[in-house]
PDB file of N, CA, C and O in Angstrom, chain B, residues numbered from 101:
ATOM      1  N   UNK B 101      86.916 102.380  81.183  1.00  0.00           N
ATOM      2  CA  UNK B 101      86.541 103.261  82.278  1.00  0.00           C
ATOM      3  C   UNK B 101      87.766 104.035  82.748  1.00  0.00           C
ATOM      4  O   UNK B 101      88.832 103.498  83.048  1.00  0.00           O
ATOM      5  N   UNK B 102      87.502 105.460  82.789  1.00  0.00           N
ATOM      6  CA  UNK B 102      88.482 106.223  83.417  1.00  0.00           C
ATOM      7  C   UNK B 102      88.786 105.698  84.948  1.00  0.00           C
ATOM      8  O   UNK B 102      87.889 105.096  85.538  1.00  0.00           O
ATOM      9  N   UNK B 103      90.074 105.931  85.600  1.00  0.00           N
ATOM     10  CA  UNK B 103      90.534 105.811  86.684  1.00  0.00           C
ATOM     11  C   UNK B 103      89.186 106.680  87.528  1.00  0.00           C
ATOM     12  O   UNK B 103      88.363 107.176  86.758  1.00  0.00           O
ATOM     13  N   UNK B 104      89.025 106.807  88.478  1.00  0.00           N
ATOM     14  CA  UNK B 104      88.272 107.545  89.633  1.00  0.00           C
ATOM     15  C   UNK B 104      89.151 108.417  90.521  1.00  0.00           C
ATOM     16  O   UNK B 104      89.998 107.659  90.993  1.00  0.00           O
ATOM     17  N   UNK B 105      89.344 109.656  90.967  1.00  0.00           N
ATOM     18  CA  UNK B 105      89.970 109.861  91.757  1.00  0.00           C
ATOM     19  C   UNK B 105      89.598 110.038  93.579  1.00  0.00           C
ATOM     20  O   UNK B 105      88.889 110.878  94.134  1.00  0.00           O
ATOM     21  N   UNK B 106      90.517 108.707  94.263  1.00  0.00           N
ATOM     22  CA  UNK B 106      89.537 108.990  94.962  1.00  0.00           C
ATOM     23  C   UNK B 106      89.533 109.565  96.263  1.00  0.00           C
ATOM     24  O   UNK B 106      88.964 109.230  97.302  1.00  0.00           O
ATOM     25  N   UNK B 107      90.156 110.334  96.027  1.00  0.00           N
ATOM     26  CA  UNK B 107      90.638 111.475  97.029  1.00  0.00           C
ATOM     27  C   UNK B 107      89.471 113.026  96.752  1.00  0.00           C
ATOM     28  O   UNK B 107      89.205 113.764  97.700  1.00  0.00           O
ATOM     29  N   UNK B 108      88.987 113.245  95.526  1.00  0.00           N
ATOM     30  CA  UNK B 108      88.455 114.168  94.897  1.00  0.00           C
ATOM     31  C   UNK B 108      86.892 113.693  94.540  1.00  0.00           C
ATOM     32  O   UNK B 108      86.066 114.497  94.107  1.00  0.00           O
ATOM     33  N   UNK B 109      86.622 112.415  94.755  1.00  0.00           N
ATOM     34  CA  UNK B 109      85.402 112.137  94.624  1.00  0.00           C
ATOM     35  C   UNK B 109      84.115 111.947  95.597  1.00  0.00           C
ATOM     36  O   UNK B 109      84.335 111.202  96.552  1.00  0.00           O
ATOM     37  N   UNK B 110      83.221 112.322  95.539  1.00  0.00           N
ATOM     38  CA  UNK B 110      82.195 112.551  96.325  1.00  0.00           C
ATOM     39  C   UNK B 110      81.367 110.674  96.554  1.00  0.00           C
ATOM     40  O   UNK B 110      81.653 109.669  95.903  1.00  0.00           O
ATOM     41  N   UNK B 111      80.646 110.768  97.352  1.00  0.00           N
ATOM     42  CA  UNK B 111      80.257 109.050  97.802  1.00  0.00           C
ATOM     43  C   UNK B 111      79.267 108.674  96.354  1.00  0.00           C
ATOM     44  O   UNK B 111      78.899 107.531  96.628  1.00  0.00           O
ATOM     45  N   UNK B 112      78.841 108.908  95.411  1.00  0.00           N
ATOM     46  CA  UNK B 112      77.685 109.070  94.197  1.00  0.00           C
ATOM     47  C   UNK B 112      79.045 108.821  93.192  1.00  0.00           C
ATOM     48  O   UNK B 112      79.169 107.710  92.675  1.00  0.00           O
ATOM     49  N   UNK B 113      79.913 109.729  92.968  1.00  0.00           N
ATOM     50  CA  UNK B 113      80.897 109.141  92.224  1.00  0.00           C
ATOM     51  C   UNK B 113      81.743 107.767  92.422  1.00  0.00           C
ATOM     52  O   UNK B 113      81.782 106.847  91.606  1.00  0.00           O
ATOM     53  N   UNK B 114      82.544 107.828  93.922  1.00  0.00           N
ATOM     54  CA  UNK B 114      82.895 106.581  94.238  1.00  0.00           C
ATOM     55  C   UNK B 114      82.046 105.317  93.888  1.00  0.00           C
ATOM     56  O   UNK B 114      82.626 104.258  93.647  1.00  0.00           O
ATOM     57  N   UNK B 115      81.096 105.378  93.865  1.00  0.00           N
ATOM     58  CA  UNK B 115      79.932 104.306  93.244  1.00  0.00           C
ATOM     59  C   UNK B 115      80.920 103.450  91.930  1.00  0.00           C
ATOM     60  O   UNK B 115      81.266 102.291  91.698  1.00  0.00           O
ATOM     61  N   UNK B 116      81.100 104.825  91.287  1.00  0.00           N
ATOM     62  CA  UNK B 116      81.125 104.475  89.830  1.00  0.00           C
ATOM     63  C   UNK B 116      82.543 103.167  89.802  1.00  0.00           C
ATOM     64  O   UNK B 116      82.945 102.577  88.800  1.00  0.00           O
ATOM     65  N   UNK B 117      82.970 103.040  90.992  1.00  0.00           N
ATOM     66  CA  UNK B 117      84.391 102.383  91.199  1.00  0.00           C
ATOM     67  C   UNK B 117      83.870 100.787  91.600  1.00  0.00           C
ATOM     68  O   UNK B 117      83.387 100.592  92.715  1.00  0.00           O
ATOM     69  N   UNK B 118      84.036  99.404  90.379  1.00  0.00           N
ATOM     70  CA  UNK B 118      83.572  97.994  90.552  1.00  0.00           C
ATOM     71  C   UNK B 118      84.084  97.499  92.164  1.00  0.00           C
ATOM     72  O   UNK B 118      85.198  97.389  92.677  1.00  0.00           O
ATOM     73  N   UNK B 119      82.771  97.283  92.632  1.00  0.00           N
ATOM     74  CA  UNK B 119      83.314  96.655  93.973  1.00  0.00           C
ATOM     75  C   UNK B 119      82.458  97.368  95.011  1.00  0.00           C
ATOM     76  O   UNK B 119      81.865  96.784  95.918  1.00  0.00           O
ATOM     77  N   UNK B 120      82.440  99.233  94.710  1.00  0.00           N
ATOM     78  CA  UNK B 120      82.338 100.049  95.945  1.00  0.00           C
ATOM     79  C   UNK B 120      80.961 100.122  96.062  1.00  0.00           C
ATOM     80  O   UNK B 120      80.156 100.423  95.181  1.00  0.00           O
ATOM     81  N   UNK B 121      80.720  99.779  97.391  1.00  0.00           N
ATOM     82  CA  UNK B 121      79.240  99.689  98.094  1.00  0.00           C
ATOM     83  C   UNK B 121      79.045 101.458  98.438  1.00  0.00           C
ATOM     84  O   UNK B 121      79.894 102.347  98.500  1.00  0.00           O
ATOM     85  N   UNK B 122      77.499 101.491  98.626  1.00  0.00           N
ATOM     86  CA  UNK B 122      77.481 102.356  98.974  1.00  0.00           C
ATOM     87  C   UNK B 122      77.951 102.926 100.806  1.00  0.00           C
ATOM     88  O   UNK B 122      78.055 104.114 101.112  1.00  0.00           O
ATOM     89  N   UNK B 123      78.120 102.019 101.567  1.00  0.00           N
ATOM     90  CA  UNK B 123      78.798 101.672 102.708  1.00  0.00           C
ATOM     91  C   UNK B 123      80.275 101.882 102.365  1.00  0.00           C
ATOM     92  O   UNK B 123      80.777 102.859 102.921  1.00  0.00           O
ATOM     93  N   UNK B 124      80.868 101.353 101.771  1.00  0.00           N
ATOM     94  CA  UNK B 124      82.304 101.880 101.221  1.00  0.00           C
ATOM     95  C   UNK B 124      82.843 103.340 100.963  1.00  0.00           C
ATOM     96  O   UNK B 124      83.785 104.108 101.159  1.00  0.00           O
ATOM     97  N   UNK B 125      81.536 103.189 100.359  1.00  0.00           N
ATOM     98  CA  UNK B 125      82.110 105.060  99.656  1.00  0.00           C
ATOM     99  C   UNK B 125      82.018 105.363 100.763  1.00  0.00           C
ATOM    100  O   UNK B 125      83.038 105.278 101.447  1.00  0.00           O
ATOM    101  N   UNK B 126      80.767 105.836 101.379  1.00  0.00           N
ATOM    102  CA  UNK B 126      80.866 106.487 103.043  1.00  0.00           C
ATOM    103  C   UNK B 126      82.178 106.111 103.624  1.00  0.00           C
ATOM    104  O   UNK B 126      82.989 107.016 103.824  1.00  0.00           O
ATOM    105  N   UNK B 127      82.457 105.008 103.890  1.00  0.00           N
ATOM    106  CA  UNK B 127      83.596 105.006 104.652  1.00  0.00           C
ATOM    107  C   UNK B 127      85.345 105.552 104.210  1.00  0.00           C
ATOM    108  O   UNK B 127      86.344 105.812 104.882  1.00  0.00           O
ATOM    109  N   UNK B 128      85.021 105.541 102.693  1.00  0.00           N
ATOM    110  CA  UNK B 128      86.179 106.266 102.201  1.00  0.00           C
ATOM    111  C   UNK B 128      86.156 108.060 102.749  1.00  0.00           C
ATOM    112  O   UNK B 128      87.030 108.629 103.402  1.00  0.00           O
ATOM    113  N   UNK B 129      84.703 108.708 102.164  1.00  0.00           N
ATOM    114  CA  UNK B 129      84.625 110.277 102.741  1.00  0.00           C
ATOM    115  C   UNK B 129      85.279 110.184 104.143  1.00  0.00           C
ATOM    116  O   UNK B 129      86.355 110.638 104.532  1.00  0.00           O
ATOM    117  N   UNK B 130      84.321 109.465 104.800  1.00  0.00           N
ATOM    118  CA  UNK B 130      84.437 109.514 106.549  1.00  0.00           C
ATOM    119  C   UNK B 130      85.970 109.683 106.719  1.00  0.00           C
ATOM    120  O   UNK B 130      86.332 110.810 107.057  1.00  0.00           O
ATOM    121  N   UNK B 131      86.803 108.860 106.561  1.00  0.00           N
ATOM    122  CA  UNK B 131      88.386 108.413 106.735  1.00  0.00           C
ATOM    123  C   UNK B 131      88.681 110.123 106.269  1.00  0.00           C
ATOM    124  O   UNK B 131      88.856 111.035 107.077  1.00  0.00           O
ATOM    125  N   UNK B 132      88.679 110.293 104.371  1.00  0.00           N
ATOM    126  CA  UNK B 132      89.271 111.590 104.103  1.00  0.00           C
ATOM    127  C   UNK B 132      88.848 112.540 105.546  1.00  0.00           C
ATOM    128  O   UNK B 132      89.694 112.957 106.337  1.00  0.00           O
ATOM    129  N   UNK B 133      87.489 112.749 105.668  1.00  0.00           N
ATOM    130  CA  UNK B 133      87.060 113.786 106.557  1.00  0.00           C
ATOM    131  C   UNK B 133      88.445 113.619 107.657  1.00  0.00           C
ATOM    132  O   UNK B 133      89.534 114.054 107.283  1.00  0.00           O
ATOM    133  N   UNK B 134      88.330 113.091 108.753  1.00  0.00           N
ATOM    134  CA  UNK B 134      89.257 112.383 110.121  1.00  0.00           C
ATOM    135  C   UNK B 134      90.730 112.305 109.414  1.00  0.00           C
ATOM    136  O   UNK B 134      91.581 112.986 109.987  1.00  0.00           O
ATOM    137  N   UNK B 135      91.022 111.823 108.643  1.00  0.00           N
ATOM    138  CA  UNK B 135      92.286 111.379 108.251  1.00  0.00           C
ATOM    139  C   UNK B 135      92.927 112.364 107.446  1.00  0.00           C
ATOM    140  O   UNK B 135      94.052 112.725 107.794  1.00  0.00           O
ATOM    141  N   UNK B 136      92.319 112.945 106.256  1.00  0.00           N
ATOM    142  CA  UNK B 136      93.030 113.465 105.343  1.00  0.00           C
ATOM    143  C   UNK B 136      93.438 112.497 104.369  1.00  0.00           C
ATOM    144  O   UNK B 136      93.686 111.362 104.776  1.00  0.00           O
ATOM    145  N   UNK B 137      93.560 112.785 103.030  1.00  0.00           N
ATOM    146  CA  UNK B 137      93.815 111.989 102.302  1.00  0.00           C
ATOM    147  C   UNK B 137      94.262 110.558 101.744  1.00  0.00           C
ATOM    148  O   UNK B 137      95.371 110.251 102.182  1.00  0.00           O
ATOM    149  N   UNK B 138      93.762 109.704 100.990  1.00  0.00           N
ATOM    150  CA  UNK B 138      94.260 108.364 101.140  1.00  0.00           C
ATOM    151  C   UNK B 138      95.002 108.231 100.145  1.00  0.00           C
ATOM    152  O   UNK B 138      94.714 108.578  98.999  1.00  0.00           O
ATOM    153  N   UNK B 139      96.505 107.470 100.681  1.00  0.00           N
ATOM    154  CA  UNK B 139      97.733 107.844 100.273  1.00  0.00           C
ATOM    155  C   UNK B 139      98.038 106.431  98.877  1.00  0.00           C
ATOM    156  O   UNK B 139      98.446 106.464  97.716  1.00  0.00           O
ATOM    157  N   UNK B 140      97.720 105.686  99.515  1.00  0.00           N
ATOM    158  CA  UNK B 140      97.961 104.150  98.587  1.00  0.00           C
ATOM    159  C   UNK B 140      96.817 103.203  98.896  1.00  0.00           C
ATOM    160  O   UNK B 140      95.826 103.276  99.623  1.00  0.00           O
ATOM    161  N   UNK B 141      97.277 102.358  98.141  1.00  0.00           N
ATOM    162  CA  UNK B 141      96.583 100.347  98.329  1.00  0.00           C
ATOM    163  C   UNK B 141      96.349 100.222 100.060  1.00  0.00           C
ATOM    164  O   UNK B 141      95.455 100.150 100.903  1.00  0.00           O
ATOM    165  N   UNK B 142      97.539 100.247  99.943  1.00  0.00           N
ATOM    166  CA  UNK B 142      97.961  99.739 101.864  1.00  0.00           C
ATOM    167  C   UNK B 142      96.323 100.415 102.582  1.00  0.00           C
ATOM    168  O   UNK B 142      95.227  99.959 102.908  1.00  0.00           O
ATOM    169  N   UNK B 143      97.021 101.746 102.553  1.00  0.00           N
ATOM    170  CA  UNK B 143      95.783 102.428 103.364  1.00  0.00           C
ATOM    171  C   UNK B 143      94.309 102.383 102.580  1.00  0.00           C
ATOM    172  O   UNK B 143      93.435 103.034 103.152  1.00  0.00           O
ATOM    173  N   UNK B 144      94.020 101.888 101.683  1.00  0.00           N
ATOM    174  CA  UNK B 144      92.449 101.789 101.271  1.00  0.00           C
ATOM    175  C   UNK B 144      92.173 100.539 101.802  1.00  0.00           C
ATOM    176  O   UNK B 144      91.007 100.411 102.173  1.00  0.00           O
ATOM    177  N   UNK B 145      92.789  99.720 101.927  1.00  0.00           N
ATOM    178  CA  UNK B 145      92.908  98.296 102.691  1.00  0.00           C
ATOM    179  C   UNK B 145      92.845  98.446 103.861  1.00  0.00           C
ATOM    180  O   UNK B 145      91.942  97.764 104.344  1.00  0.00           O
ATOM    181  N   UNK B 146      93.377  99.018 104.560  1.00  0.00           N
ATOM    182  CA  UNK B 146      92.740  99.045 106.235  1.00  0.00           C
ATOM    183  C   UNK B 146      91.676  99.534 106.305  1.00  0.00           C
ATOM    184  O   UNK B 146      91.023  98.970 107.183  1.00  0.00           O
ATOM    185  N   UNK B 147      90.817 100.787 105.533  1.00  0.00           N
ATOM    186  CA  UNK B 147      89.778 101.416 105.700  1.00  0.00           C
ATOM    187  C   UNK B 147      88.481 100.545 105.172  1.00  0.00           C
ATOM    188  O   UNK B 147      87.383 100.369 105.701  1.00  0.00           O
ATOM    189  N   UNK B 148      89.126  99.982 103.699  1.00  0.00           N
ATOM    190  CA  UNK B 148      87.820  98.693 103.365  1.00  0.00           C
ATOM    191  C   UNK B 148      87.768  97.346 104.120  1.00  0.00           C
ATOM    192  O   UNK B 148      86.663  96.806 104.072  1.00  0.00           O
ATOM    193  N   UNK B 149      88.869  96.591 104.907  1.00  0.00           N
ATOM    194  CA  UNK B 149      89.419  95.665 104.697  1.00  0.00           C
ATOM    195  C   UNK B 149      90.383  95.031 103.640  1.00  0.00           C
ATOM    196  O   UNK B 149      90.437  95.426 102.475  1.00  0.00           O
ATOM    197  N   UNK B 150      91.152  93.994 104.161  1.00  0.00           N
ATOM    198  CA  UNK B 150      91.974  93.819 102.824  1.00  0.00           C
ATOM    199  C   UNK B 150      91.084  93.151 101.789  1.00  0.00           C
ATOM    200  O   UNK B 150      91.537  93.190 100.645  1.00  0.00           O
ATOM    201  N   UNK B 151      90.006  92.595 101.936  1.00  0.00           N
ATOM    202  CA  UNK B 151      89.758  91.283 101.813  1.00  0.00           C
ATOM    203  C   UNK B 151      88.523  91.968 100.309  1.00  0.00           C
ATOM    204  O   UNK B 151      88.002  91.246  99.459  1.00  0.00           O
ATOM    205  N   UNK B 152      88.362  93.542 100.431  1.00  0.00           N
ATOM    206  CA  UNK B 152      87.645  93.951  99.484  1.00  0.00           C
ATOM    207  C   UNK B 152      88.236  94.814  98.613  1.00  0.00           C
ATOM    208  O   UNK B 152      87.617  95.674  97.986  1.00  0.00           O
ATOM    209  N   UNK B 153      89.565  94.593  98.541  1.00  0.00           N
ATOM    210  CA  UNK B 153      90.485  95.325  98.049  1.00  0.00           C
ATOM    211  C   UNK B 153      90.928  93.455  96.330  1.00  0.00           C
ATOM    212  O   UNK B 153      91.306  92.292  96.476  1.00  0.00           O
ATOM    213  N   UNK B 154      90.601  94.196  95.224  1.00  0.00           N
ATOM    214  CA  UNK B 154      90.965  93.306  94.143  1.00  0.00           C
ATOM    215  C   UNK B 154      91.985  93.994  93.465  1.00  0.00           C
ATOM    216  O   UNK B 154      92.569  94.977  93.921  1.00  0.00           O
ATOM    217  N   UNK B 155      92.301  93.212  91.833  1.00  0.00           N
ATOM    218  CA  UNK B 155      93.172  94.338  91.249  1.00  0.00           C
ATOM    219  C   UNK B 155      92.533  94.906  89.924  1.00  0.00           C
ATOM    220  O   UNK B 155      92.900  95.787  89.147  1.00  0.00           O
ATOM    221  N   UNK B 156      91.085  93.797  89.973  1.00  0.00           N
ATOM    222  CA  UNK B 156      90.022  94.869  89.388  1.00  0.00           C
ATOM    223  C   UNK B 156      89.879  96.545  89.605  1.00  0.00           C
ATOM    224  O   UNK B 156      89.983  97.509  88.847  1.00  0.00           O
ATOM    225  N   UNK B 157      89.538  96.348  91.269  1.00  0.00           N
ATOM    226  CA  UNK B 157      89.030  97.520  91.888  1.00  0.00           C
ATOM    227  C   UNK B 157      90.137  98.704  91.604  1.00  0.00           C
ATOM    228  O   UNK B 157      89.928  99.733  90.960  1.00  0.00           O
ATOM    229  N   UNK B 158      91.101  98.395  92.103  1.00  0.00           N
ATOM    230  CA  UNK B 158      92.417  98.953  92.263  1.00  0.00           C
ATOM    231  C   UNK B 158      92.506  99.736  90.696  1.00  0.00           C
ATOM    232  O   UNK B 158      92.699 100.934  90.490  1.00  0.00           O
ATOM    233  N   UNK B 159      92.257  98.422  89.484  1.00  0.00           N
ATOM    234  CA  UNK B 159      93.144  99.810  88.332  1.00  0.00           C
ATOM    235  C   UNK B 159      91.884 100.685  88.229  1.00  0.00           C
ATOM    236  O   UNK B 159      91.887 101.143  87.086  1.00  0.00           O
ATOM    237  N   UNK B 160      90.936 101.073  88.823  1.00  0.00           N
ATOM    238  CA  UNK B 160      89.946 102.020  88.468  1.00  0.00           C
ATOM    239  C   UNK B 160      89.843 103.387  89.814  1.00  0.00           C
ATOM    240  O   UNK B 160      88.943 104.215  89.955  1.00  0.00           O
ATOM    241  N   UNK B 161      91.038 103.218  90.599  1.00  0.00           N
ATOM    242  CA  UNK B 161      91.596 104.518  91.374  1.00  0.00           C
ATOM    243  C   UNK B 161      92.949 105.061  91.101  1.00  0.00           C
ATOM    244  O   UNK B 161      94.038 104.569  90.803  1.00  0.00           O
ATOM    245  N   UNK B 162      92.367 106.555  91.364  1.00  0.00           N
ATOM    246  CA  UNK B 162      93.503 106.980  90.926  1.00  0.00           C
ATOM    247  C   UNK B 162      93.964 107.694  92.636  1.00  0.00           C
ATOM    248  O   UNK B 162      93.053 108.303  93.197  1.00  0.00           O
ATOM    249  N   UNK B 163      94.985 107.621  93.193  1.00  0.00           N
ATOM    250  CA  UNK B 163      95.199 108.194  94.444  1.00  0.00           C
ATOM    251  C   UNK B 163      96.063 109.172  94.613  1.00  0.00           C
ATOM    252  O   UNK B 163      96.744 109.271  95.633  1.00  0.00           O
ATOM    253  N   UNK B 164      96.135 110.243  93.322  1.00  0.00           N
ATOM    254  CA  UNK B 164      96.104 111.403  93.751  1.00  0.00           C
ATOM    255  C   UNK B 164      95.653 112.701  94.749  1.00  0.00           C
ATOM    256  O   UNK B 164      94.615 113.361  94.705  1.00  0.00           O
ATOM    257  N   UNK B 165      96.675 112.809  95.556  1.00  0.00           N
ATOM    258  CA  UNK B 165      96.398 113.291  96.791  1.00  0.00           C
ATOM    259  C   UNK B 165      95.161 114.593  96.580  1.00  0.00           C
ATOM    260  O   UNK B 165      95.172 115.316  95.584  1.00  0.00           O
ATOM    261  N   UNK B 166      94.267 114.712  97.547  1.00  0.00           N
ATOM    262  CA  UNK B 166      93.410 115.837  97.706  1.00  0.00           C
ATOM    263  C   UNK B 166      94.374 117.304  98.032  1.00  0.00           C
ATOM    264  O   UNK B 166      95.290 117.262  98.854  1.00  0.00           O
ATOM    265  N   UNK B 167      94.089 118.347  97.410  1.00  0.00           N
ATOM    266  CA  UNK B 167      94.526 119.499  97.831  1.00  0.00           C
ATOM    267  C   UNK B 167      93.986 119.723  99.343  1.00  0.00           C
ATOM    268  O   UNK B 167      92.861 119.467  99.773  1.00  0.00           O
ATOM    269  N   UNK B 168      95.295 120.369 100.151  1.00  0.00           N
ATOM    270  CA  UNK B 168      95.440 120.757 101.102  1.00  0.00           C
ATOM    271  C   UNK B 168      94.104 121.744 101.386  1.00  0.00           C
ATOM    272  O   UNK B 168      94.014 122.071 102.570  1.00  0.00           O
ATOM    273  N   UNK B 169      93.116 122.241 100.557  1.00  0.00           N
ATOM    274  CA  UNK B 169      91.977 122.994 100.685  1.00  0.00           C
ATOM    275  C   UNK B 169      91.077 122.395 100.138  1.00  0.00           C
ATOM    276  O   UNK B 169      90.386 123.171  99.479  1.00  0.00           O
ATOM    277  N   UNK B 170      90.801 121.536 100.101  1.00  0.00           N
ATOM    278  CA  UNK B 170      89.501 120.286  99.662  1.00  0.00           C
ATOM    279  C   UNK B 170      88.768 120.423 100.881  1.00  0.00           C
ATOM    280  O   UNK B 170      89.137 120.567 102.046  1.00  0.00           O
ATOM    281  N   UNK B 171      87.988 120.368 100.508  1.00  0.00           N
ATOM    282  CA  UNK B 171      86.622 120.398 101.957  1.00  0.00           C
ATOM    283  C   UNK B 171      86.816 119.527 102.807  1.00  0.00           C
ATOM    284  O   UNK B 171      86.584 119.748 103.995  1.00  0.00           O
ATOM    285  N   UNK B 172      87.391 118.087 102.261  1.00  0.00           N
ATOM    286  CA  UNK B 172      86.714 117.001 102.922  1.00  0.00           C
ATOM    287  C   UNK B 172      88.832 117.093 103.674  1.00  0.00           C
ATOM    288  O   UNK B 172      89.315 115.992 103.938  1.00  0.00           O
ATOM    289  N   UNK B 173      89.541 118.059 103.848  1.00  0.00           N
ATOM    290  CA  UNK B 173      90.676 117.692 103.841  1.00  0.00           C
ATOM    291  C   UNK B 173      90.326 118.109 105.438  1.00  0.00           C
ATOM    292  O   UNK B 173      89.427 118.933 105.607  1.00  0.00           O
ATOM    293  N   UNK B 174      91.135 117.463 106.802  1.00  0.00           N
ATOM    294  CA  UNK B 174      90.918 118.232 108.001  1.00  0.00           C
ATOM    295  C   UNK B 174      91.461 119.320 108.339  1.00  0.00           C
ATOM    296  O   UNK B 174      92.662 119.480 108.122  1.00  0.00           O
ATOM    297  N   UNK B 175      90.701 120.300 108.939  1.00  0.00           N
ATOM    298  CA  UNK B 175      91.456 121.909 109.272  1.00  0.00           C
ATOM    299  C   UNK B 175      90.364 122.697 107.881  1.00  0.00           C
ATOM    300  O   UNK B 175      90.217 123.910 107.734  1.00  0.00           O
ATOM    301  N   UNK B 176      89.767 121.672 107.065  1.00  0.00           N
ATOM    302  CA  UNK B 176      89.504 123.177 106.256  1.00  0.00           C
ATOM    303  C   UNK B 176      87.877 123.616 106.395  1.00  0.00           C
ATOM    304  O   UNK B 176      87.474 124.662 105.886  1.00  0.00           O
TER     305      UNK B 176
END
């Protein structure tokens, strides 16, 4: 399985990532929306909890930052 990116992925794609609920994904968009991009581990861990954070899950993101003009980026 390719990495996911998940800064660039919509809540239907995030799916495709072992682990991510559909409650998850939402809460990943939501965060990008408010927050702006998610930077590392650390910060996907406060937004999921740590406790749903594996290193399964982990090698199947890729956390390449969202462009500064991504929809879901704030201000755009």
């Amino acid at each position: 399985m390719d990495r996911i990116p998940i800064n660039h992925s919509n809540p239907q794609e995030l799916l495709e990532i072992p682990g991510i609920t559909r409650a998850t994904a939402d809460a990943i968009v939501r965060h990008r929306v408010e927050h702006g991009p998610i930077r590392d581990a650390a910060e996907l861990g406060r937004i999921l909890g740590s406790t749903s954070l594996t290193d399964a899950l982990l090698a199947h993101i890729d956390f390449e930052p969202a462009s500064s003009t991504a929809p879901e980026a704030p201000g755009a």
